[in-house]
Structures are given as C-alpha cells and as structure tokens.
BAVO-117157 format. One line per field, with one value per residue (C-alpha): chain; residue in one letter; residue number from 0; x, y, z. Coordinates in Angstrom, 3 decimals. Example, Ala and Ser with C-alpha at 12.3 -4.5 7.8 and 13.67 -1.06 7.14 Angstrom:
BAVO-117157
chaine [A, A]
residu [a, s]
num [0, 1]
X [12.300, 13.670]
Y [-4.500, -1.060]
Z [7.800, 7.140]
end
This chain:
BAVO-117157
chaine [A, A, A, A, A, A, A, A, A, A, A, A, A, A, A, A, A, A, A, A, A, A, A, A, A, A, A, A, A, A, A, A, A, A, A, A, A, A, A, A, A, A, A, A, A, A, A, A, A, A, A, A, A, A, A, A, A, A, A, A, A, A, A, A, A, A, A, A, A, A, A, A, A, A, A, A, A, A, A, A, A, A, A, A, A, A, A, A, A, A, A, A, A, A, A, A, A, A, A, A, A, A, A, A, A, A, A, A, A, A, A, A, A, A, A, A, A, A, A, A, A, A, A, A, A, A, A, A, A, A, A, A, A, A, A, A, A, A, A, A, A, A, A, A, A, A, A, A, A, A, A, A, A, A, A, A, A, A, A, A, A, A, A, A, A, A, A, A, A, A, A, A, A, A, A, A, A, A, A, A, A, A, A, A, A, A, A, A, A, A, A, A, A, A, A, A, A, A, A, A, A, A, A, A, A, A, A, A, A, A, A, A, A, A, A, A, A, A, A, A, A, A, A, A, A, A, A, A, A, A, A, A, A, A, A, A, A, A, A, A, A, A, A, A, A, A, A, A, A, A, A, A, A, A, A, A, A, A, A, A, A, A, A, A, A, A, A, A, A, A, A, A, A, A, A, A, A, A, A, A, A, A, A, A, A, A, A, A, A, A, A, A, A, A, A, A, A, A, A, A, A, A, A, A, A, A, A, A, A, A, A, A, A, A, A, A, A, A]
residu [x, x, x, x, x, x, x, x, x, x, x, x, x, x, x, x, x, x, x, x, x, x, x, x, x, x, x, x, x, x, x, x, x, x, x, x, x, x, x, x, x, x, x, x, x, x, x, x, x, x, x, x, x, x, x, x, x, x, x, x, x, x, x, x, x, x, x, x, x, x, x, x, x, x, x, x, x, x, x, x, x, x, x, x, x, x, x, x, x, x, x, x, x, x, x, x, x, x, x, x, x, x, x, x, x, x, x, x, x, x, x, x, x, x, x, x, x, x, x, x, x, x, x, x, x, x, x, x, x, x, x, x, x, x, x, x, x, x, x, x, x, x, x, x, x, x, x, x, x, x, x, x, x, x, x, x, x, x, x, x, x, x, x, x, x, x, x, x, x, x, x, x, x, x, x, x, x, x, x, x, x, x, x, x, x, x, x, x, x, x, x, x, x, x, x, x, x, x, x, x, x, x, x, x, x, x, x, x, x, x, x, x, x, x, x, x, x, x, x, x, x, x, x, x, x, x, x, x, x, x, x, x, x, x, x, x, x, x, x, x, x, x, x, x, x, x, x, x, x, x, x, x, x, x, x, x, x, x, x, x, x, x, x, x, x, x, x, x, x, x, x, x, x, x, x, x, x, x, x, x, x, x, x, x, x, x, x, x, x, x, x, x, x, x, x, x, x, x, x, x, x, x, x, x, x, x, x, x, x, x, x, x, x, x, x, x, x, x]
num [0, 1, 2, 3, 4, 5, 6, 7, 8, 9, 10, 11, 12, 13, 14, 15, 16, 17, 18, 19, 20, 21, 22, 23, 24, 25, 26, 27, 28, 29, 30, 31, 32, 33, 34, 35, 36, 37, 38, 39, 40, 41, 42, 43, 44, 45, 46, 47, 48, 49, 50, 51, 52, 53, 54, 55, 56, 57, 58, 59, 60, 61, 62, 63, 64, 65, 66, 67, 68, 69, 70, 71, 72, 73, 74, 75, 76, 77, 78, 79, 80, 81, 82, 83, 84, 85, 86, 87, 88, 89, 90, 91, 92, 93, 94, 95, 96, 97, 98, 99, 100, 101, 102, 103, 104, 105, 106, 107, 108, 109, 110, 111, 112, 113, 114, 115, 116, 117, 118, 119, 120, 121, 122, 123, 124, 125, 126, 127, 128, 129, 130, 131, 132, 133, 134, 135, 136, 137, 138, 139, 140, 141, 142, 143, 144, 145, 146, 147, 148, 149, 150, 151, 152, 153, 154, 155, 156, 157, 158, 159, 160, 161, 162, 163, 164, 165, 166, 167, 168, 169, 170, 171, 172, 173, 174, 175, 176, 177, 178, 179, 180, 181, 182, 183, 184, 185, 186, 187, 188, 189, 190, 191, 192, 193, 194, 195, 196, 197, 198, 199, 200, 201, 202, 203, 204, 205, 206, 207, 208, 209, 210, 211, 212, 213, 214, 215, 216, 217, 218, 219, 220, 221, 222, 223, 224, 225, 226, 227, 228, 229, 230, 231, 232, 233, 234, 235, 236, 237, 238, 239, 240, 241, 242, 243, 244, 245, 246, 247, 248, 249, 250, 251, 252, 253, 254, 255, 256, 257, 258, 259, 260, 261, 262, 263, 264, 265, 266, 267, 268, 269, 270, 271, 272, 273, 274, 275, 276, 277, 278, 279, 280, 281, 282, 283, 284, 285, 286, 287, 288, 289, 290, 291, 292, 293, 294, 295, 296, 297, 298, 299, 300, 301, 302, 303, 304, 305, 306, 307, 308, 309, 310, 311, 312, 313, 314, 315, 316, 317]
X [0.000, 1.723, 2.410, 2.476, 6.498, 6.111, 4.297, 6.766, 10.036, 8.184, 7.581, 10.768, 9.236, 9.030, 6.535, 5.160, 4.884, 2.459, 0.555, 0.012, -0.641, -2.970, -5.354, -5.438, -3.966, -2.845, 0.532, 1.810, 2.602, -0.860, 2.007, 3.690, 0.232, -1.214, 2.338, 1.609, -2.039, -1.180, 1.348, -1.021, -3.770, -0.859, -0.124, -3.491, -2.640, -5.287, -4.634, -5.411, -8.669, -8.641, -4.926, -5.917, -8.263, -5.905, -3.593, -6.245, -8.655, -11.068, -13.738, -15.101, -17.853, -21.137, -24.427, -27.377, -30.006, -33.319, -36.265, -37.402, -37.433, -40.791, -42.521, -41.406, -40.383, -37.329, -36.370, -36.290, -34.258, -31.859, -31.953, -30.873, -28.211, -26.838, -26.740, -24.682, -22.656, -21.347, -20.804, -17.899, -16.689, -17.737, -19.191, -23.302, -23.921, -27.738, -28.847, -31.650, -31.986, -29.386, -26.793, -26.752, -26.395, -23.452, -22.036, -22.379, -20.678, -17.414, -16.934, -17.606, -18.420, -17.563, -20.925, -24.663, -27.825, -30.381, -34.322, -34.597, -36.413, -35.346, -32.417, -31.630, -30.592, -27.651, -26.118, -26.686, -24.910, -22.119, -21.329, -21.343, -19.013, -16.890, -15.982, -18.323, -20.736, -24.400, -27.776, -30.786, -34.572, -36.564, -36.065, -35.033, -31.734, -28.806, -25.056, -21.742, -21.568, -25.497, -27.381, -30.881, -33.148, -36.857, -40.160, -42.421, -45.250, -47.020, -46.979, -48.021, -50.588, -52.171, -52.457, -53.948, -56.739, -57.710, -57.821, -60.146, -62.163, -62.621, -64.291, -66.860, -65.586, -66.819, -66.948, -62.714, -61.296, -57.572, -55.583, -52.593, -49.677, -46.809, -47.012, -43.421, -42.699, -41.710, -43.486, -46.598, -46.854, -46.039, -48.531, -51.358, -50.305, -50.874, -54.101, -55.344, -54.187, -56.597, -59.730, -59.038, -59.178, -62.839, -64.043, -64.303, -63.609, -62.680, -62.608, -59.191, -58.177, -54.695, -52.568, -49.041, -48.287, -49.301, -51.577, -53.066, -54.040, -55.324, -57.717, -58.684, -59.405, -61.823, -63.463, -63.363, -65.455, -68.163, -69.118, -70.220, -73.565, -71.847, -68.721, -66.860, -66.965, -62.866, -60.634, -56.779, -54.482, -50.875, -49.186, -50.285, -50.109, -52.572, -55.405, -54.499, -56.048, -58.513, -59.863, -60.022, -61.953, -64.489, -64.806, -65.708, -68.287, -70.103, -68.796, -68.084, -65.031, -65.390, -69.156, -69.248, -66.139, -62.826, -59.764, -56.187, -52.980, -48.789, -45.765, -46.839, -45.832, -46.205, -49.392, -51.215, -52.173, -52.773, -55.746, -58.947, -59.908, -56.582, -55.110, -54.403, -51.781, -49.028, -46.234, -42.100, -39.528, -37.495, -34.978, -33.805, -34.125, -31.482, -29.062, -29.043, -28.377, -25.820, -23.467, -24.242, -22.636, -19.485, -19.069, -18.909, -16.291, -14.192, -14.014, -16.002, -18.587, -21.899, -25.026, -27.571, -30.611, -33.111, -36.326, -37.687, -40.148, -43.550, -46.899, -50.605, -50.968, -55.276, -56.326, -59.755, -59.918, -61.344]
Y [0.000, 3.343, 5.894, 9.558, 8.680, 7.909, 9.868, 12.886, 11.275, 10.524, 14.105, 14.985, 17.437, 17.058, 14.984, 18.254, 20.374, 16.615, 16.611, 20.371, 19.496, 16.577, 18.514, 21.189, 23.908, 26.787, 27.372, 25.142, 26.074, 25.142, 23.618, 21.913, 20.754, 19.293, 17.686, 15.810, 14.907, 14.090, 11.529, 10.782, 9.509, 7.533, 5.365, 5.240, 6.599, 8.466, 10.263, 8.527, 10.294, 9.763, 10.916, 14.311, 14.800, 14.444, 17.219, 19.718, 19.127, 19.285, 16.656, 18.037, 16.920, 19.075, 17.403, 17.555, 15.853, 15.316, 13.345, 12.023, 11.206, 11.071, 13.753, 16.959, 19.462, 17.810, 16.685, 20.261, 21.942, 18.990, 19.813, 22.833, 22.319, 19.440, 21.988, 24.505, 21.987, 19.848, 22.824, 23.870, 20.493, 19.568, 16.350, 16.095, 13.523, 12.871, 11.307, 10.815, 9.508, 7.969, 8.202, 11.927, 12.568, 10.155, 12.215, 15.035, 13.665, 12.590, 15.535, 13.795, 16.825, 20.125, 22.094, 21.037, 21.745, 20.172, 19.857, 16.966, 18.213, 14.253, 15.709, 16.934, 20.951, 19.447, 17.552, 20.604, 23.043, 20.491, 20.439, 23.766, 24.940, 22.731, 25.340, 23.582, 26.055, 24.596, 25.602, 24.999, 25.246, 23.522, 25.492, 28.916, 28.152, 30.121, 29.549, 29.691, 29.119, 28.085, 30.335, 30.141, 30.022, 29.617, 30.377, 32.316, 30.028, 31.767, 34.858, 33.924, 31.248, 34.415, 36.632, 33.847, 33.402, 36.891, 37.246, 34.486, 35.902, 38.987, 37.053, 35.753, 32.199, 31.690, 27.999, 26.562, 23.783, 22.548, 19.464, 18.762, 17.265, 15.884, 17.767, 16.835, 19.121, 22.806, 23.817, 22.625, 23.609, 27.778, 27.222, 25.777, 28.625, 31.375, 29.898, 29.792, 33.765, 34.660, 32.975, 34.097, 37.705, 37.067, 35.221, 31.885, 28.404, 25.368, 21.823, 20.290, 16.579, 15.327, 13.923, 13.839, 15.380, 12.732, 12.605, 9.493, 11.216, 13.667, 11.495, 9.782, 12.875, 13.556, 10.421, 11.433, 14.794, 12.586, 10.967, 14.522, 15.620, 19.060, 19.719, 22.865, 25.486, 26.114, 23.475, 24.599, 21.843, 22.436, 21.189, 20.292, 16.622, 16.595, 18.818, 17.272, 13.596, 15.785, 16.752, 13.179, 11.712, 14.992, 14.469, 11.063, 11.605, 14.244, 17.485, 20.517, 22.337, 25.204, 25.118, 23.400, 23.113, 25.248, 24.045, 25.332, 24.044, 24.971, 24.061, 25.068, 21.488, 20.344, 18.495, 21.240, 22.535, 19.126, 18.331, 19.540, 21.829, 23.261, 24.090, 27.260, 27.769, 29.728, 29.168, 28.736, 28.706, 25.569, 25.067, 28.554, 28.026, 24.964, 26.899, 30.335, 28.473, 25.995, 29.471, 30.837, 27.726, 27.660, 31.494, 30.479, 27.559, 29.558, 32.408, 34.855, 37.165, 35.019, 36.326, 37.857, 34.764, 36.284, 34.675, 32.313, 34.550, 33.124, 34.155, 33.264, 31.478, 31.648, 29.038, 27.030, 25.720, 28.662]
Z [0.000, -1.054, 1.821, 1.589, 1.729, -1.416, -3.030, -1.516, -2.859, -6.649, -6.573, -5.243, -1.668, 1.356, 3.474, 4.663, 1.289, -0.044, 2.875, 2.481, -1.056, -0.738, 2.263, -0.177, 1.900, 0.248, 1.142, -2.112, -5.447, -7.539, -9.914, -7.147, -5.705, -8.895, -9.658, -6.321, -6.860, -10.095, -8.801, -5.727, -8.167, -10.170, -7.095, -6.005, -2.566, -0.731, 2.746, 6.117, 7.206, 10.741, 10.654, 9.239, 10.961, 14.086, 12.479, 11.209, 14.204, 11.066, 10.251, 6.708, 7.794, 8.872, 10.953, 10.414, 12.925, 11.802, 14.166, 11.174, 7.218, 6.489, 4.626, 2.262, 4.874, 5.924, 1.862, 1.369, 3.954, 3.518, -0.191, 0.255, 3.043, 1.037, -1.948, 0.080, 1.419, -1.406, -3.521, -0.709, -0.757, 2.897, 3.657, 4.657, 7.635, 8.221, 11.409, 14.061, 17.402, 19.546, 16.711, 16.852, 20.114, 20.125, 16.913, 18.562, 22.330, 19.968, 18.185, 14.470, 13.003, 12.701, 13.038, 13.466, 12.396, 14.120, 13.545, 16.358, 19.890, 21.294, 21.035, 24.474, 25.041, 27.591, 24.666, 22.321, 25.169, 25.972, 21.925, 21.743, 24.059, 22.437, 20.313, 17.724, 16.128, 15.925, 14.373, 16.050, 13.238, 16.783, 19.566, 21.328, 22.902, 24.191, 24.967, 23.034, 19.418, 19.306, 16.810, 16.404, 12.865, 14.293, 11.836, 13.197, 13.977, 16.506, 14.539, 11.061, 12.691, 14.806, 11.580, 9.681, 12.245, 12.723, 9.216, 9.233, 12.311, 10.002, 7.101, 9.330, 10.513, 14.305, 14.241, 14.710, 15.061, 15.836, 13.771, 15.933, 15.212, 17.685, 21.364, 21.171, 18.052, 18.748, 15.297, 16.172, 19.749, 18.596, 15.903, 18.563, 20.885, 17.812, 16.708, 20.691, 21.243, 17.740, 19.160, 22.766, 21.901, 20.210, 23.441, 20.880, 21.915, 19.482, 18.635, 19.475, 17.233, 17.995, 14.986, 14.145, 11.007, 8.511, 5.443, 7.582, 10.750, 9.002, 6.858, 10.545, 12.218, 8.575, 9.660, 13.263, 12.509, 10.437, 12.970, 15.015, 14.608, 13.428, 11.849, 12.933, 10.318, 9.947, 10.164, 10.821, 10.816, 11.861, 9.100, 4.969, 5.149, 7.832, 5.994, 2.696, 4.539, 6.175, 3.038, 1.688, 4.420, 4.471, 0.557, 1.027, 3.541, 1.184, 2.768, 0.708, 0.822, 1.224, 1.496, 4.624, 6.248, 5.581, 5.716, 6.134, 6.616, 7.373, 5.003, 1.215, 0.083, -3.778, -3.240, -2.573, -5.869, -7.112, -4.546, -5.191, -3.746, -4.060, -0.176, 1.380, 3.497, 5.173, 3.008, 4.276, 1.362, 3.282, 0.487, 0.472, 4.585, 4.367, 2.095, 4.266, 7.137, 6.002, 4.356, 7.773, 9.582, 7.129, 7.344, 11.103, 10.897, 8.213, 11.071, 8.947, 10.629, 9.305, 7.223, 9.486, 8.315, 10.866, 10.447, 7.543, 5.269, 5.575, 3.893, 3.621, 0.575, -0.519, -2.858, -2.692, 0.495, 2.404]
end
C-alpha cells in the first residue's frame, strides 16, 4: 500500500509540502500541488482520514439531525443544506436519534444543524461549548456558538386566524400534530391567542403530522352531529387527509367546512380543492443556514438569516 512517503520522494518534496498538497492547503505552489495529486492519483494513494483529521482538528464533515425522514419538509431543507454543502466540498452527515447525540458527544463533526427536539438541550450546550458552532430550526436556545433560525409560527398562525375571524368564521377547530414538536406547539399557541381575543372556543383533534391522521381525524369529525366550520391543521399533510376523508363523507369544501394548513408542500395545488396555506420557502431556509454555519467555521462574521419569510398562501380551500 503506497504511503504519503512515497508519493513525496516521486515528486521529489518534502513529506510536509504533499501533505500540504494533498489537504489542499494553500501554502503550495498550484504547480507543485497538482504535480503531487497528479502523482497521488498515479499510485493510487489516498490520505489517512482519521490521521488528518488528528492534524487539522477538522472533520469536513457538517451534521445535520433530523427526528425524522418522512414527509417533504425535511427533503427540502436537507436539499438545500446538502446543496450549500457539497458545492464547498464539505461532507453532509444525516442522522436521528441515539446516533446523533453520540455524533455530537465525539466531536464527528464540525458544526450542526439540528431539527430533532429528542435531542436533548444538555447535549446541544455540551457540543457547543466545544468550540463547535451549531444551528438549532426547533427550539429557542442560548449559549456559546449556538445560533438560532426559528419560523415564526405563533406569529403567522395568529395573523392567519384573525384574518379568518374577520371574514366571518366563528366555528374553529384545531388538527394537531406531535405535542413533542416545537413547530406545532407555537402554531397551537398562535391559533389559541386569535380565538381568545374574540371570546371563541374550538374543537381540538390530535394527529401527528401525517396525510393518515389527518384522513382519521376527517373520519373522526363525520361521525359529530356538526362539523366545525374552519378546520386549521398544523401542518399540509394533515389537511391534505382531512380533506379526503371529508370528501368522502359528502362534505363541501369550502361550502361546509374550511380548511387550512402549514408548510406550502407540492401536493397542494394538485388536490382539489386546491389548499391554502401559510407558506415557508425551506430550500432557500437549508441553504441560508448551512453558508451561515461555514461562514462560522471559516471564522467569517456570518449572514444575518433572521427569520424564515412566511406568507398566507389563498387558494380554494377557504
């Protein structure tokens, strides 16, 4: 097995100038450096990685920690992370559960962004003042080299409902997703502010986020003697099963029930009716916050991302 040795003395440099060569530091001649790659590729030698990563105290590689695969939300903002990413030549490690909190307690990575509330704010902290930098899309969270990108649930959720107050909807109801999930908790806490400053009450259906409970909390409604007039669910997939199951049981939407949802996924212009919704553009989300992060670990002042843009999105469904 060819050694970086060898590779040097074919070249005729020093050890040093081919390792600066082959972890494509810049203090090497781009001559000299493609002279050595050139001859690295000829001897098929390619550089310990663990032994690197000893001497640059660099992984290449960035985190991201997901509590789940399912669904569009997380395809996109890993879309565009991944985008951001591969074009600077860093490595993209995806994980959930117990895997990334054990990434994250060696040091495997050089930065995290993490959409995972199982993941515990002790092993976020701990990470962090590692001299790590880490994202957080979940949750509020403060310390040392943690930096926070949070949508504005409550907010946009509140101005949604009031505008809906205002167009004479008095009748609400509430499609939940995971009490775990940060997202869906603000949103809840939003909707509840609108209705308590009208003196209304509503109808509240527990789901978690999937086309699935959605269509079972459709089938759920049926079976009331009345449906409630407005039906916000706290995330697309949800309503987009909602609407399904209140289709097939002869309800009208709009006509008789409303329906709204959170995400502005694909589907929603190919359902009928088509959905409205409060719309977050979570590709472009994923690729300000992973130039942010590398900004960070290249010690340059970072891109001020403030909050994800959202907006109410009117099509058919109400």
């Amino acid at each position: 097995m060819p050694t970086i040795r060898d590779v040097a003395k074919k070249a005729g440099v020093s050890i040093s100038t081919a390792s600066y060569a082959l972890n494509n530091q810049t203090n090497v001649h781009p001559d000299t450096k493609q002279k050595i790659l050139a001859i690295a590729k000829e001897l098929n030698y390619y550089p310990n990685g663990s032994a690197r990563n000893l001497k640059t105290k660099r992984t290449g590689n960035i985190g991201v920690f997901v509590y789940g695969f399912a669904g569009p939300i997380f395809s996109d903002v890993l879309e565009g992370i991944r985008q951001t990413l591969q074009a600077n030549n860093l490595n993209i490690i995806v994980s959930s559960g117990k895997a990334s909190s054990n990434l994250l307690k060696e040091r495997q990575v050089d930065g995290a962004i993490v959409f995972d509330g199982q993941l515990t704010d002790e092993v976020l902290i701990h990470y962090a003042s590692q001299g790590h930098p880490l994202f957080v899309l979940d949750r509020n969270l403060v310390g040392n080299n943690i930096y926070s990108s949070v949508i504005d649930n409550e907010g946009l959720v509140y101005r949604f409902i009031k505008e809906m107050i205002q167009k004479g909807y008095d009748d609400f109801a509430f499609l939940s997703g995971p009490t775990i999930a940060f997202n869906n908790n603000h949103r809840y806490d939003g909707f509840k502010q609108a209705l308590q400053e009208h003196g209304l009450s509503h109808t509240y259906i527990q789901g978690d986020f999937t086309i699935q409970s959605g269509y079972q909390a459709g089938l759920l409604l049926l079976k009331q003697d009345k449906c409630p007039r407005f039906v916000f669910c706290a995330n697309d997939e949800s309503a987009i099963g909602l609407i399904e199951a209140l289709k097939q049981g002869g309800v009208k939407i709009p006509e008789d029930v409303a329906v709204a949802g959170f995400d502005n996924i694909v589907l929603d212009e190919y359902i009928t009716p088509k959905l409205t919704t409060i719309g977050i553009d979570h590709m472009e989300w994923g690729k300000r916050v992973a130039n942010a992060l590398m900004d960070i670990i290249n010690d340059h002042i970072p891109e001020d991302i403030q909050v994800p843009i959202g907006k109410i999105i009117y099509r058919e469904s109400c």
